[in-house]
C-alpha positions in Angstrom: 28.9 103.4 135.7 32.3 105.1 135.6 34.7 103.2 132.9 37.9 103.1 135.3 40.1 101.8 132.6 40.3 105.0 131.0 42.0 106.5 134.6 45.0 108.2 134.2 47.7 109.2 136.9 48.1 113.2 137.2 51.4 113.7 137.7 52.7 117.0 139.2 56.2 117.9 138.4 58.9 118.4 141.4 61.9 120.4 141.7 65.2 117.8 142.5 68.0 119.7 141.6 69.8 119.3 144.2 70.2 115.9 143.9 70.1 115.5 140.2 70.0 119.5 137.8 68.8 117.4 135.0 66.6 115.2 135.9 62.4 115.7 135.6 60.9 114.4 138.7 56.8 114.0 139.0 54.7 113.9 142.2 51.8 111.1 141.4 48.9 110.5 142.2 48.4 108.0 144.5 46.5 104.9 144.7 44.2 104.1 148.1 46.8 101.7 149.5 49.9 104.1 148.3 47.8 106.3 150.7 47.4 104.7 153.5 51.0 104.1 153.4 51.9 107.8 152.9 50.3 108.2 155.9 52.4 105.6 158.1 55.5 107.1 156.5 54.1 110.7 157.7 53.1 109.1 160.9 56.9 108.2 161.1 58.3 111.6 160.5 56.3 113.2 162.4 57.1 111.2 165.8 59.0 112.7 168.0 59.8 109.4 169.9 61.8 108.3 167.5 65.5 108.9 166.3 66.6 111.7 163.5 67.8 108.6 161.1 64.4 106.4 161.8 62.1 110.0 161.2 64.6 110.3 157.9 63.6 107.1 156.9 60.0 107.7 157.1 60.1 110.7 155.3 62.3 109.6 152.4 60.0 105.7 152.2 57.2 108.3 150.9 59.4 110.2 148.9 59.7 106.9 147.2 56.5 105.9 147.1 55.4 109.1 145.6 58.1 110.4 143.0 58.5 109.3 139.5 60.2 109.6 136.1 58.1 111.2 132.7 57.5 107.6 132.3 55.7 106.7 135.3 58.1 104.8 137.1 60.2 105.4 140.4 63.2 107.3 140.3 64.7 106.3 143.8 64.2 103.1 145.7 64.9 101.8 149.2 68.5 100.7 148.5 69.4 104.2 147.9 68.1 105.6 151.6 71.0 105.8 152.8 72.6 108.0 150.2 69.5 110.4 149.9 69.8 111.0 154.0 73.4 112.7 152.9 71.7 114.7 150.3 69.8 118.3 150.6 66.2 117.9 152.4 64.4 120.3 150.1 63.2 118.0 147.1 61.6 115.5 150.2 60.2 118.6 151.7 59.1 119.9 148.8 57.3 116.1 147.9 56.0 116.1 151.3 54.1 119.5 151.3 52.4 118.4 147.5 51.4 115.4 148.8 49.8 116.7 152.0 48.4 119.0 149.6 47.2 117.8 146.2 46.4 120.7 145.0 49.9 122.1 145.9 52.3 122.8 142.9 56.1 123.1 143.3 56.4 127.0 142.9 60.4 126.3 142.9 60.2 125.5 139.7 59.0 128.8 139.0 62.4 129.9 140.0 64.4 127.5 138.4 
């Protein structure tokens, strides 16, 4: 039997410059449930029923969800969506696109 206490998150790392030059951002893994709502977030975004601001929204909920600090824990949180739909799309772009693909790196970083 697989000893799941020894699981570890994989975190990828994420290019944010434009909202922050010094700060390390990390795509995570994520859990079944973190998942499932990834995928009503993307559900969101992707509707083309729905207004720019409320396709925003979804979008930047799983940028959220997904992005953290070195240590694990979120960078952003709800409170701040309003601020982030001011800011440059490319590092929720960018989140998107890895977590579609988890194999996906950020090659910006290669830039950077």
């Amino acid at each position: 039997m697989l000893d799941l206490t020894k699981s570890r998150p994989v975190l990828r790392e994420v290019n944010i410059s434009e909202w922050d030059p010094d700060a390390k951002a990390f795509v995570k893994d994520l859990s079944g449930l973190e998942y499932v709502l990834f995928r009503e977030y993307w559900n969101v975004y992707c509707n083309q029923d729905l207004t720019p601001d409320e396709r925003a929204e979804g979008a930047l909920n799983a940028f959220i969800l997904a992005v953290v600090g070195a240590d694990g824990q979120p960078l952003t949180n709800v409170t701040q969506i309003g601020e982030m739909k001011n800011l440059s799309f490319r590092p929720v772009t960018r989140v998107l696109a890895m977590l579609l693909d988890p194999d996906r790196e950020d090659d910006s970083l290669k830039k950077s």
